[in-house]
C-alpha positions in Angstrom: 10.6 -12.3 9.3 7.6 -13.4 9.7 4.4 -13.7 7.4 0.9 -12.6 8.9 -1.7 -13.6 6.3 -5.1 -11.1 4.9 -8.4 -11.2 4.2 -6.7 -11.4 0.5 -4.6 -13.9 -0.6 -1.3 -12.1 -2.5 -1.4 -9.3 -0.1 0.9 -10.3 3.0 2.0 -8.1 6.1 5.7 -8.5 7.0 6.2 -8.4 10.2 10.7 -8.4 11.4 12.1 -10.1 13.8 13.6 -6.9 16.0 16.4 -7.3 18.3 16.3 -4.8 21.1 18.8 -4.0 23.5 20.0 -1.4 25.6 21.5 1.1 23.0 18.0 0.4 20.9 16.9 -1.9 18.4 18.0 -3.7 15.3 15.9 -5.5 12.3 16.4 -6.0 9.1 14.2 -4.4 6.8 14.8 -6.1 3.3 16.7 -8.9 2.7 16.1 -10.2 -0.8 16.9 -13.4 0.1 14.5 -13.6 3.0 11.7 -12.3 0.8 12.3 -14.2 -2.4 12.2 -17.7 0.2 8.5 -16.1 2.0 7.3 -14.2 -1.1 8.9 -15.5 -4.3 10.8 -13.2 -6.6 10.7 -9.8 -7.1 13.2 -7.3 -8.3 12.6 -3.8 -7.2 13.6 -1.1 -8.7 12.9 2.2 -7.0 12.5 3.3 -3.2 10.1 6.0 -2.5 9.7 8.4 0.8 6.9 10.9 1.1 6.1 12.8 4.4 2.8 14.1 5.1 0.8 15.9 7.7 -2.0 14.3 10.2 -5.1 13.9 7.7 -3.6 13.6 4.7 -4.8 10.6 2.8 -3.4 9.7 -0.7 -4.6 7.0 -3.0 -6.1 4.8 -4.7 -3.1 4.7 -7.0 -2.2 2.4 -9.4 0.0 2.0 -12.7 -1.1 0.8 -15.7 0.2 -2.3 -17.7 3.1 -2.3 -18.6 4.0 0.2 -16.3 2.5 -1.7 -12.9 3.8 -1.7 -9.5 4.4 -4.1 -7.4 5.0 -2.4 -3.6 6.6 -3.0 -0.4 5.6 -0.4 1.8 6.0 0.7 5.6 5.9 3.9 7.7 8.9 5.1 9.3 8.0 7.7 11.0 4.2 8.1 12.6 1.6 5.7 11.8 -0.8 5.2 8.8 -3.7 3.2 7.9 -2.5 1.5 4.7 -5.0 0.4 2.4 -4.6 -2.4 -0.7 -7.8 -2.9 -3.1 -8.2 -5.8 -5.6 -8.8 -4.4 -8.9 -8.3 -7.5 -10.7 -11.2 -8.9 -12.9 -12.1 -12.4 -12.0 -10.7 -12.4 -8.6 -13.1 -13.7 -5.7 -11.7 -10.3 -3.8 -12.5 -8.0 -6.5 -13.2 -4.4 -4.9 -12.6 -5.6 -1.3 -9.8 -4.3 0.7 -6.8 -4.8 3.3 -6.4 -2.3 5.7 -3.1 -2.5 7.9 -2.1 -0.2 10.5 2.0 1.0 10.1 3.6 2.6 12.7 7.0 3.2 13.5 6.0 1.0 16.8 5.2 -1.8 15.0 7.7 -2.0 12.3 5.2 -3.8 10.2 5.3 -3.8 6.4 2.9 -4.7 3.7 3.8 -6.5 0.4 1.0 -5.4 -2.5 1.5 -7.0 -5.5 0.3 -6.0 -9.3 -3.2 -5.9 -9.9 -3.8 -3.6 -6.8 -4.5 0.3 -5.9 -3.1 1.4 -3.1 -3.3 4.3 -0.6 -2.5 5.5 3.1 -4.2 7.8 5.8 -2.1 9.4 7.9 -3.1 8.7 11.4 0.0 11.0 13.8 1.0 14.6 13.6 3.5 13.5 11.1 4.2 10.3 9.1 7.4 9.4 6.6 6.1 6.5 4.0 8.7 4.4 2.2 8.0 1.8 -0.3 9.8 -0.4 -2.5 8.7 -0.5 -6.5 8.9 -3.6 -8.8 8.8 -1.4 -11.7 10.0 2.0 -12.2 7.0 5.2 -12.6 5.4 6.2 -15.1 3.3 9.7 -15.2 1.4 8.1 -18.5 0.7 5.4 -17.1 -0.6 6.9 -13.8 -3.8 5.7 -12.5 -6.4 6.2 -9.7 -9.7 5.3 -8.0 -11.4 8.2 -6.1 -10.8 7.2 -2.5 -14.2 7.6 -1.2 -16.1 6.1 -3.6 -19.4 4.3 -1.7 -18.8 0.8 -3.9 -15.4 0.3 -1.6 -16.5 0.9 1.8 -13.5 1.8 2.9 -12.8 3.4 7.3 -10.3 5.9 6.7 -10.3 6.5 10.1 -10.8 10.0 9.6 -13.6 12.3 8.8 -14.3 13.1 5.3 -14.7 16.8 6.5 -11.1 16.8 7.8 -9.2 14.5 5.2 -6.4 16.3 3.1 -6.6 15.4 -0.6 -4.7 16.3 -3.6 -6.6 18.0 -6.7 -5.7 15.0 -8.6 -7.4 12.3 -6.1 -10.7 14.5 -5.8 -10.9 13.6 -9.5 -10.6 10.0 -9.3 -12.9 8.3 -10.8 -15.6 6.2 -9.6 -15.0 1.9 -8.7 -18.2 1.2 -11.0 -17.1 3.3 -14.0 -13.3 1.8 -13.8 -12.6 -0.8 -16.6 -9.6 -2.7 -15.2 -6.4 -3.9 -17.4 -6.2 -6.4 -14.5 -7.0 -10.1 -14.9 -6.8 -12.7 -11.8 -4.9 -15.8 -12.2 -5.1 -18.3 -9.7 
């Protein structure tokens, strides 16, 4: 595996080392070993897979403290703009944002730690999402920052007019009125 490095610090893309042949390709996609040596440690535990349809765009979710997620995510199927926003007070990235393309062509995967809300747009007719949690859900705890909120700046790399939202992301609220439970720590 291999480390390629962001416009923010703790967020990392992962990119495998694939082995291709005739009958296909190989990779290993998580090897805790591997990623405690590049990362450090993290123990996940619970996998997530949501599909979605071309113009769907979920986020920016986040859990509360206690209840917050660290994520490794990727895209299996399709491809996705994955987005990762600091939300932690103090950081010299606070508000800014990594966005990654994932595709099932490139295999890539993105690592974002605590402190972070995240959300994908789906980019193909079809796209399967899996990610990796540090910490297990929790509908309490359940967070969100409305996705199209001017502060953030964020290229979905669709339309506004065309995105597909959830009821519950539409009412979001706003980057300037969110008080975060986050703190930076060098």
């Amino acid at each position: 595996m291999e480390l390629i490095a962001t416009d923010i610090k703790d967020v990392v893309i992962i990119k495998p080392r694939i082995f291709n042949d005739s009958r296909g390709y190989f990779f290993e996609s998580y090897s805790k070993r591997t990623f405690d040596d590049l990362i450090g440690p993290v123990k996940f535990v619970q996998d997530n897979e949501s599909m979605s349809s071309k113009g769907v765009v979920r986020g920016l979710h986040f859990q509360y403290p206690p209840y917050a997620q660290s994520k490794l995510v990727r895209c299996v199927k399709g491809n996705v703009l994955d987005i990762a926003v600091d939300i932690r007070k103090g950081s010299p990235t606070f508000g800014k944002h990594v966005a990654v393309e994932l595709s099932e062509g490139n295999h890539y995967q993105m690592f974002i730690p605590q402190g972070f809300a995240h959300g994908f747009a789906v980019l193909s007719d079809v796209a399967i999402f899996q990610y990796k949690c540090d910490n297990f859900y929790s509908p309490e705890a359940d967070g969100g920052i409305y996705l199209l909120d001017d502060t953030l700046n964020i290229d979905w790399q669709i339309n506004p007019d065309e995105m597909i939202l959830s009821a519950k992301d539409m009412r979001s609220q706003k980057f300037e009125d969110f008080d975060s439970p986050f703190i930076y720590e060098p």
